[in-house]
C-alpha positions as CSV (number, residue, x, y, z in Angstrom):
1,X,0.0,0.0,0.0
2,X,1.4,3.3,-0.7
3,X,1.8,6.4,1.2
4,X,1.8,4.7,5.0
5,X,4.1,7.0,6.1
6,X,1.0,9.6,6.3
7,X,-1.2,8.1,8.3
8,X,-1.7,8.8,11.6
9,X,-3.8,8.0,14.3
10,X,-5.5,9.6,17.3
11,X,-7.3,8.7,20.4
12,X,-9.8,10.8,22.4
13,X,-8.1,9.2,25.5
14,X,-5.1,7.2,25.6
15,X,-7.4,4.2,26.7
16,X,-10.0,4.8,24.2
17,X,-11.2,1.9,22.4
18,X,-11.6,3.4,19.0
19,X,-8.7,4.7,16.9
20,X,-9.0,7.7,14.2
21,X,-6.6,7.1,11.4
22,X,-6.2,10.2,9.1
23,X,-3.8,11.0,6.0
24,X,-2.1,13.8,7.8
25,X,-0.6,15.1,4.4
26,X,-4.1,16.7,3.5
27,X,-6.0,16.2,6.8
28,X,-8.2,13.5,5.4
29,X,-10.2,10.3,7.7
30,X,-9.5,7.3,6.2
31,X,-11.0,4.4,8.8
32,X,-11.5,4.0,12.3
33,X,-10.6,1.4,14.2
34,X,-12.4,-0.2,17.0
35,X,-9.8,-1.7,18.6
36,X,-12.4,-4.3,21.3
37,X,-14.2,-5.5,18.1
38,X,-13.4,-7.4,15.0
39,X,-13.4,-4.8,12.0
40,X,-12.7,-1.2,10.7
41,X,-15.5,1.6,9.8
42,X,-14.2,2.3,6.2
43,X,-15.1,5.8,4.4
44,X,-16.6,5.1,1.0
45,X,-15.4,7.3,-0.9
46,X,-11.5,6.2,0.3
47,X,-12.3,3.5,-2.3
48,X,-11.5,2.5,-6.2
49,X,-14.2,3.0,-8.6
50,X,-16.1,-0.8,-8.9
51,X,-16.4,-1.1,-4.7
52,X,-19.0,-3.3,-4.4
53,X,-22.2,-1.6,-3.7
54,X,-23.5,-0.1,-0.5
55,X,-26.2,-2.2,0.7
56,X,-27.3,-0.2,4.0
57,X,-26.8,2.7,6.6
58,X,-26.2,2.3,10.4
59,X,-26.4,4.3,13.1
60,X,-28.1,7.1,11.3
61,X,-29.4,8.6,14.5
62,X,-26.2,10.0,15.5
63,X,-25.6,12.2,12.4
64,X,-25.6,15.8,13.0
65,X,-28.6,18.4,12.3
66,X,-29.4,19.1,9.3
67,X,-28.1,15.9,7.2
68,X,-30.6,14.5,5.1
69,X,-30.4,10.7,3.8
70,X,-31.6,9.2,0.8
71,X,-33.8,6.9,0.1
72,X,-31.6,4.9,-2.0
73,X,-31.2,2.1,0.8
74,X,-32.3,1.5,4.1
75,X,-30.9,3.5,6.8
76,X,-31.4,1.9,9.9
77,X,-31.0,3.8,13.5
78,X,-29.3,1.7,14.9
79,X,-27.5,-2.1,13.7
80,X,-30.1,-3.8,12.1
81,X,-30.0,-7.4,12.6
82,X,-28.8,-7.8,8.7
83,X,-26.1,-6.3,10.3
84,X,-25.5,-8.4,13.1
85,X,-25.3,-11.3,11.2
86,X,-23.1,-10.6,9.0
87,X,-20.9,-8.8,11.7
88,X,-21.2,-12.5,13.3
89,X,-20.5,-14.5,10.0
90,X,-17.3,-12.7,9.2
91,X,-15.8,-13.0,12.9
92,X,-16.9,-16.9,12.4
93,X,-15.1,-17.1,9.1
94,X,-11.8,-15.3,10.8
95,X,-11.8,-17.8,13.2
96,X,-12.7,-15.4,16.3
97,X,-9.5,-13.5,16.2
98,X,-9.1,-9.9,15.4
99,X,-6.1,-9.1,12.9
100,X,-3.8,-6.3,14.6
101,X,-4.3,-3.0,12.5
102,X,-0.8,-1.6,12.5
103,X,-1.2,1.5,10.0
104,X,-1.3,4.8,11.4
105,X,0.8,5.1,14.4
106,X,-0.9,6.6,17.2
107,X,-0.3,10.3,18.6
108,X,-0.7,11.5,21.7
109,X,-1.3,15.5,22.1
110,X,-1.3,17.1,25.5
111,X,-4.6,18.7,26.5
């Protein structure tokens, strides 16, 4: 993977269980990791043309004022149990381990 040496990553807390990894060459998210669970929330557009297709929206609730979804797929409050399952599946298929996510060293910023 190229350009590795630009991503960084930030905790609210040094304890905090989820990770913020951005491209700090031009300020950009590019995942966060949640470090107790199994997988990374990806940003969409971070992606090649031909991604597969988005099948569904979580946690809509917690966007901020104003923000208006389409109707173009479901968008479910919360995790819908589509979700669940296929959360379950893939930790099944990885054999209940979590891979270590190693890009993006952490930085730690006095308050």
């Amino acid at each position: 993977m190229m350009g590795q040496q630009y991503l960084e990553g930030h905790r609210l807390k040094p304890d905090s269980p989820t990770r913020r990894v951005i491209a700090k060459c031009c300020n950009s998210a590019m995942f966060l990791d949640f470090t107790k669970g199994h997988w990374l929330s990806m940003f969409r557009n971070r992606f090649p043309t031909g991604a597969p297709p988005l099948e569904m929206r979580v946690m809509t609730k917690e966007r901020r004022v104003g923000v208006e979804l389409a109707d173009d797929m479901p968008n479910y409050s919360g995790h819908s149990g589509k979700f669940m399952l296929k959360l379950i599946a893939a930790w099944i298929a990885m054999g209940f381990r979590r891979p270590e996510i190693t890009l993006g060293k952490t930085v730690h910023r006095a308050h």
